[in-house]
N, C-alpha and C positions, 0 to 999 in steps of 0.2 A: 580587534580587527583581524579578518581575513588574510594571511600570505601571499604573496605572488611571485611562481612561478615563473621565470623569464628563460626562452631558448633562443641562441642565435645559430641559424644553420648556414652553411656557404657562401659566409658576409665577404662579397667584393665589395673593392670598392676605388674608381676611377678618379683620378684626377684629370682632363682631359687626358693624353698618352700618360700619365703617368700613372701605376698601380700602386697603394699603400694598404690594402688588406689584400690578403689570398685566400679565402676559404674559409672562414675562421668556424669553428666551431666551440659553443660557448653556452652553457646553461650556468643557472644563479638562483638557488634554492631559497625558501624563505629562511628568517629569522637565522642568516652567517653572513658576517663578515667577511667579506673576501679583499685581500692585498691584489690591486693591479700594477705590476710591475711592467719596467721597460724603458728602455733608454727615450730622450726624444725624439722622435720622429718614429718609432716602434710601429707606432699605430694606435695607441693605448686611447689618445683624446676622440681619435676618429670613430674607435669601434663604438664609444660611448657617445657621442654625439648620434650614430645610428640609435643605437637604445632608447637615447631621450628624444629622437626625433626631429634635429637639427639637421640631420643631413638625410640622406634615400640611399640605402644602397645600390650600385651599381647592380649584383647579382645576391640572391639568397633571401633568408627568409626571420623574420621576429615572430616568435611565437609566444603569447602573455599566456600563462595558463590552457595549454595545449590549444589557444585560440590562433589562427594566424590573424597578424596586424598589417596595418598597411598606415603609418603616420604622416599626415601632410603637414605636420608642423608639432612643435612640443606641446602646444597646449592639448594636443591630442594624448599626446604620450602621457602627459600629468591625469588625465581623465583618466589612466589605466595606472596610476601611480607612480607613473615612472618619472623623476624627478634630479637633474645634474645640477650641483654647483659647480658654475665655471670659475678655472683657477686665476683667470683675468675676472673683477668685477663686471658683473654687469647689471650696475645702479647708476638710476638717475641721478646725479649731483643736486639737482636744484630740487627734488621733490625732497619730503619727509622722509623719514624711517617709515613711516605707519604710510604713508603712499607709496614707497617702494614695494613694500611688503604687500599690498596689495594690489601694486599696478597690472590690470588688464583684468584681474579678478575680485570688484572692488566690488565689497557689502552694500546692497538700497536697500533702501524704504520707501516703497512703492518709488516715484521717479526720481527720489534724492539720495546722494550718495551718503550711506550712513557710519559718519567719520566717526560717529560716538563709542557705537561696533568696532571699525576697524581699529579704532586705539586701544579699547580693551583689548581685543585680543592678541595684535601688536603687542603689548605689556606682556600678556601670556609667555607666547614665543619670545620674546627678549629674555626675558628673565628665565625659560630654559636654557638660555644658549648664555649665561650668565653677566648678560648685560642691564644689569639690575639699575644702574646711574645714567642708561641714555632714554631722554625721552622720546616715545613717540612722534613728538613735534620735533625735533632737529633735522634742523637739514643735512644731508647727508657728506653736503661739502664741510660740513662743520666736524668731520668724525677721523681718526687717525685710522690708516692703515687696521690695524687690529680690529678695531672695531667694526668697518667696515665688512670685513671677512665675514663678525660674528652674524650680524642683518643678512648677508645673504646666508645663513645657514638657519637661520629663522625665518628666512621671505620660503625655505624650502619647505619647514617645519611646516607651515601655515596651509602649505598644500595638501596635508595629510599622505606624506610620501608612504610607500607601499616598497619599494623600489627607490635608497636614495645614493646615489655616485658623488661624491666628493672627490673634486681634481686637488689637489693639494692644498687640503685644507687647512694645514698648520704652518703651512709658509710662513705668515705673519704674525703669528700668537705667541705668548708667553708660555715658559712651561706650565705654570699655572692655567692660563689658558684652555691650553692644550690639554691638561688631564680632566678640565671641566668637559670640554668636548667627546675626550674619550667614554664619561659615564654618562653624556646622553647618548653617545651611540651603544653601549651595553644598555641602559633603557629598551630603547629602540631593537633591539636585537633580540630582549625579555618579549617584545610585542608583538616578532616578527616578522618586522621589518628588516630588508634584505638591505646589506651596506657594501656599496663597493668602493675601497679606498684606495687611490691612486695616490701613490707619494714617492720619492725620492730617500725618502729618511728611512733607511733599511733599521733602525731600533723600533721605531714606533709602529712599522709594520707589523715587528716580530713578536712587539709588544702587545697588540690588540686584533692583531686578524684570526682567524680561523685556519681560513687555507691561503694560499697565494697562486696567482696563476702570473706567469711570465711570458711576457712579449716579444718577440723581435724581429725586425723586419720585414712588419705585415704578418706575421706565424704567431699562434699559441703555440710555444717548446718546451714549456712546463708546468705541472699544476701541480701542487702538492701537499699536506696540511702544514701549516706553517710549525707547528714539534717538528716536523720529521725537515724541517732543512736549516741550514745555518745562513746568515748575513754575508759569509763568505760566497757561498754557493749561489745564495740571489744576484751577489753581483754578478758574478762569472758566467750567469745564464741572463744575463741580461745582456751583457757587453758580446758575450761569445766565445772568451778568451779569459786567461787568468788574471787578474788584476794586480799587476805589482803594486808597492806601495802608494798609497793614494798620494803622499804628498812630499815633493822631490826634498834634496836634500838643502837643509839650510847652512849656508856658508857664514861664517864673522864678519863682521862690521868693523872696519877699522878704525881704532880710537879718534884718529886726525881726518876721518874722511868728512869731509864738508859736510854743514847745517845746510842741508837746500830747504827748511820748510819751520819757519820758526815763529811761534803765536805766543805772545803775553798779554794775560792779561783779557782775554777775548769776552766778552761778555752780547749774550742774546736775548731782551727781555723775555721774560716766561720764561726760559728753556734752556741755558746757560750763564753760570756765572764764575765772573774770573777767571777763566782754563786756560791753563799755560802748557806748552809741550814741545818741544822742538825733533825731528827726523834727520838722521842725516842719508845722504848718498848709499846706496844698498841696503838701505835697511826697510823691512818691512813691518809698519809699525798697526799695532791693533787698536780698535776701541771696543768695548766691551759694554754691555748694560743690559737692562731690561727695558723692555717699549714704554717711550716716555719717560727717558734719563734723557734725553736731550743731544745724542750722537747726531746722529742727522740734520738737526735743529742747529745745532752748533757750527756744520760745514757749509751749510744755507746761508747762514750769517756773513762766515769766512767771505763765500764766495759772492757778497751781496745780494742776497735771494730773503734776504730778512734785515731789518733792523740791528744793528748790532755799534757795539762800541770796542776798543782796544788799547792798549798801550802801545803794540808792536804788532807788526807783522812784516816778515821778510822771506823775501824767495829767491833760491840762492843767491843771499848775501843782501839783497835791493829792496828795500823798505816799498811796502805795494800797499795799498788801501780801496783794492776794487770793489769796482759798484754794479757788476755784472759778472755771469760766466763766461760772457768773452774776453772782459778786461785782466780776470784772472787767467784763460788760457793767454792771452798775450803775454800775461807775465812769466809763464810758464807752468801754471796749474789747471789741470782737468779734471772733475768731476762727473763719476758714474753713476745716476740718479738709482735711488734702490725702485720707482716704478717704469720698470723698462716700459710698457708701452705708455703711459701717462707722460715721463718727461726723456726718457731716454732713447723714444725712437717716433719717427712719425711713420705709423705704419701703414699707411696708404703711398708713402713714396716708395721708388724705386731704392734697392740695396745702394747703386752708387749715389742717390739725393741722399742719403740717409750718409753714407759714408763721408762727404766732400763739404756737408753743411759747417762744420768747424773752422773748414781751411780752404775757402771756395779763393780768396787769394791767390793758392798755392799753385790753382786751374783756370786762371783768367788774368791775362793780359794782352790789350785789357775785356777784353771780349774771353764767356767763360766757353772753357775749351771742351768736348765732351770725350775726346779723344784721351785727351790727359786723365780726365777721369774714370775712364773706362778701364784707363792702365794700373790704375791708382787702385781697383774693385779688385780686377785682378788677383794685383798682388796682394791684398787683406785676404780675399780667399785663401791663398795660399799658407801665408803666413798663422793666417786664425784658425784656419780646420772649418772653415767655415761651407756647410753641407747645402747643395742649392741644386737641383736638375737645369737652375735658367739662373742668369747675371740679371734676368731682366723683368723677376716678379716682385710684386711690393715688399715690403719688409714684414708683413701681418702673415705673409706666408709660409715663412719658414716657422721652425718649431721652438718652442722657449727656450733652446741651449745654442741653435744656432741663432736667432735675436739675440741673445744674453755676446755671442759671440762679436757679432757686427757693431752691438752696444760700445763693447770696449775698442774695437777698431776702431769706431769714429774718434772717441775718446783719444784715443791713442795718436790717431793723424795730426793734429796738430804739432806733433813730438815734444810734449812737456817733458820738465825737470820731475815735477811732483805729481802724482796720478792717485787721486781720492776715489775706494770704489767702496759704493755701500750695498752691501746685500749681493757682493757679486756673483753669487754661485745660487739663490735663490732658485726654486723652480726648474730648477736643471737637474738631467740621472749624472748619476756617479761616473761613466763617462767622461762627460763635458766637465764634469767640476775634475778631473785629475785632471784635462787640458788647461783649463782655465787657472789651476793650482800651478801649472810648469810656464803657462804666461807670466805669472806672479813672480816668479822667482828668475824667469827671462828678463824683467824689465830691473830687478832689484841687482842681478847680476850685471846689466848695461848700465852700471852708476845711478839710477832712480831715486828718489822717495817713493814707497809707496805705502798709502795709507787706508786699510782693511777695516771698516764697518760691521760687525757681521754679527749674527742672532744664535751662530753656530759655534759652541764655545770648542767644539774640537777644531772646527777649521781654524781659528784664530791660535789656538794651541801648536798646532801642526805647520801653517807659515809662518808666524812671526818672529821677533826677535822679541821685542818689548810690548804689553800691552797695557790701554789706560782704561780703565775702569772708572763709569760713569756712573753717578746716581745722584737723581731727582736735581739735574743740571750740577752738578759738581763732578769736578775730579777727584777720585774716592785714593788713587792707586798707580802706580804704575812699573808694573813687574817685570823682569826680566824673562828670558826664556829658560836658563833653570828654576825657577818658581811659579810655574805655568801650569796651573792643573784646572781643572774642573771647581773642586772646590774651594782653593781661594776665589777664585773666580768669580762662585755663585756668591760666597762668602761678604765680598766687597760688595760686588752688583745689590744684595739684598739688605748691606748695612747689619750682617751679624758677625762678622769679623770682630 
């Protein structure tokens, strides 16, 4: 097949008064990988939503193969190849795999939709994207994170991309995974096919791109082939400044400082068995695994979000056996869901509904007060870094590091003892994760528990004190922070220790 040549010339682009592209100028040659870098709210998701034809620029011009375009919508842009995965799903829960993958471009025979078609080649696209075990008929509510990721990069496959943009697309995959994905994009790259990878993970950029172009503040500031620059220099031309160390300094835990967070014995059918672990006061404590060890499954349970059983559970000191995540914020535990817009935010409310939902108590007596809340936004902006031109637009409008921000605000409002966060840094530039890293270590300094999820074995390396290590619902492990590397790490996670 054919290449396609993509030019973007004088991309404005308006939010009502508000400006977040300036001019941009941008071409994207066939058969290279290009790194799109940039903090969020850069601009990065916007210029690329023009591309695929999601949004209309205010001012400028898309040019496919020195043709100019004019897209009324994506399915326009897919007609010229040009083809985005977005870094939020966006799959129907209740249809199939093999209906997803063809929903609005679905195979007939003569006036009947031909499911016989669409599932073989469903099968096809699955099983490049190395989903060899899910079938076609599953529903798609039936799929773990991971997998879900891999259907939409196979719903794109299917389109015969020409032109394909991946918004961070290994956010939720395994390294494994993840190096499956990289050799269909070399594939793909042998055929032509132009790839733009937008990600936060400065290795895997450095890893598989060609060139990199860097974003910021509405501005292309630098493009360059990814040999000729360092992970260092990417960050600093992203941010704008020099980036001291990414992750502040970790303090000792004191022997006598209180057990605020203590489980024996916890058991979750399917997805854990028997885990025992206790946290105390300043400590930042990790869990560690690969997807589908049962971390998250496990604090679902805790927080009665699943079935589960126990010997114990205690928070600071008070034997608690809740049956919701409000009964465990009462008790004084909070959970950060790892799907910030699925359970961690409603994004159609306002930043302050979103912020006060926890602890609407706190703002009504007994009539809710909007004034108390307003004070209450305020000061989370303040305190979170949290980036907004209005106090008074939905929460789907800010950018993934500011969400990820408001996420742990709300969390946070209720003023827990123990603060569970899974996947916290997810989907956020480098940036927002050193803010989000000197929160961590703010709240573990205010006397805290806090308990760190993550898929990022250097982030857990870098906050924690102690980490437990999960596999196939068991606790494999649990390390100290002089014993913290990478490779015992993977080591326990994979069961070759």
């Amino acid at each position: 097949m054919n290449g396609v040549r993509v030019e973007l010339h004088g991309i404005v682009k308006r939010f009502g008064p508000v400006q977040v592209l300036h001019g941009v100028d941008l071409a994207f040659e066939p058969g290279r990988i290009v790194g799109l870098l940039g903090e969020n709210g850069a601009g990065k998701s916007t210029l690329m939503k023009i591309l695929a034809g999601y949004e209309a620029p205010s001012e400028g011009d898309v040019l496919v193969n020195a043709r100019l375009v004019r897209f009324d919508g994506p399915r326009a842009a897919e007609a010229e190849g040009i083809v985005l995965i977005h870094q939020e799903f966006n799959l129907a829960e209740d249809l199939t795999v093999a209906q997803n993958i063809f929903l609005g471009h679905e195979k007939r025979r003569g006036w009947w939709l031909d499911d016989t078609a669409m599932r073989a080649t469903a099968r096809t696209v699955l099983d490049e994207v190395g989903l060899h075990k899910v079938n076609p008929d599953t529903r798609v509510r039936d799929l773990i994170v991971a997998e879900r990721q891999l259907v939409e990069i196979a719903k794109a496959l299917s389109r015969h991309a020409r032109v394909l943009i991946m918004d961070e697309p290994t956010a939720t995959l395994t390294p494994s995974e993840t190096g499956r994905l990289f050799e269909l994009m070399a594939r793909l790259k042998a055929e032509g096919v132009t790839v733009v990878f937008i990600s936060h993970k400065l290795d895997e950029v450095e890893r598989v791109t060609d060139e990199v172009v860097v974003m910021r503040d509405g501005r292309v500031v630098a493009r360059e082939p990814t040999a000729a620059i360092t992970r260092a220099q990417m960050a600093n031309l992203m941010v704008g400044r020099e980036l001291a160390d990414l992750y502040p300094p970790r303090h000792a835990v004191s022997a006598d400082a209180p057990v605020l967070l203590s489980v024996q014995g916890l058991c979750v059918p399917g997805w854990a068995e028997d885990v025992s672990f206790e946290v105390r006061a300043g400590e930042v404590f990790g869990f560690a695994g690969l997807v589908g060890a049962g971390r998250t499954e496990l604090f679902e349970g805790l927080l009665g979000l699943r079935e589960r059983s126990a010997r114990a559970v205690e928070i600071d000191g008070r034997a608690v056996r809740p049956r919701s995540p409000r009964e465990a914020a009462d008790a004084g535990l909070t959970y950060l869901s790892e799907d910030r817009k699925g359970r961690g935010l409603h994004v159609r409310f306002g930043l302050r509904e979103n912020l006060t939902l926890m602890a609407l108590q706190r703002h009504a007596n007994p009539w809710l007060k909007p004034a108390s809340e307003a004070a209450a936004l305020e000061q989370a902006v303040r305190d979170f870094g949290i980036r907004t031109g209005s106090l008074t637009v939905p929460a789907g409008s800010l950018s993934g590091g500011n969400q990820q921000k408001l996420a742990l605000a709300k969390v946070l409002h209720p003023g827990p003892r123990v603060v569970v966060l899974d996947e916290p840094t997810r989907g956020v530039d480098i940036g927002a994760k050193r803010e989000i890293y000197a929160l961590i270590r703010r709240l573990a300094d205010e006397g805290r528990a806090v308990v760190v999820i993550s898929s990022e074995l250097m982030e857990l390396i870098g906050l924690c004190h102690r980490v437990a290590v999960m596999r196939a619902g068991r606790l494999q492990a649990t390390l100290s922070a002089e014993h913290l590397n990478e490779q015992e790490l993977i080591a326990h996670a994979t069961g070759t220790h």
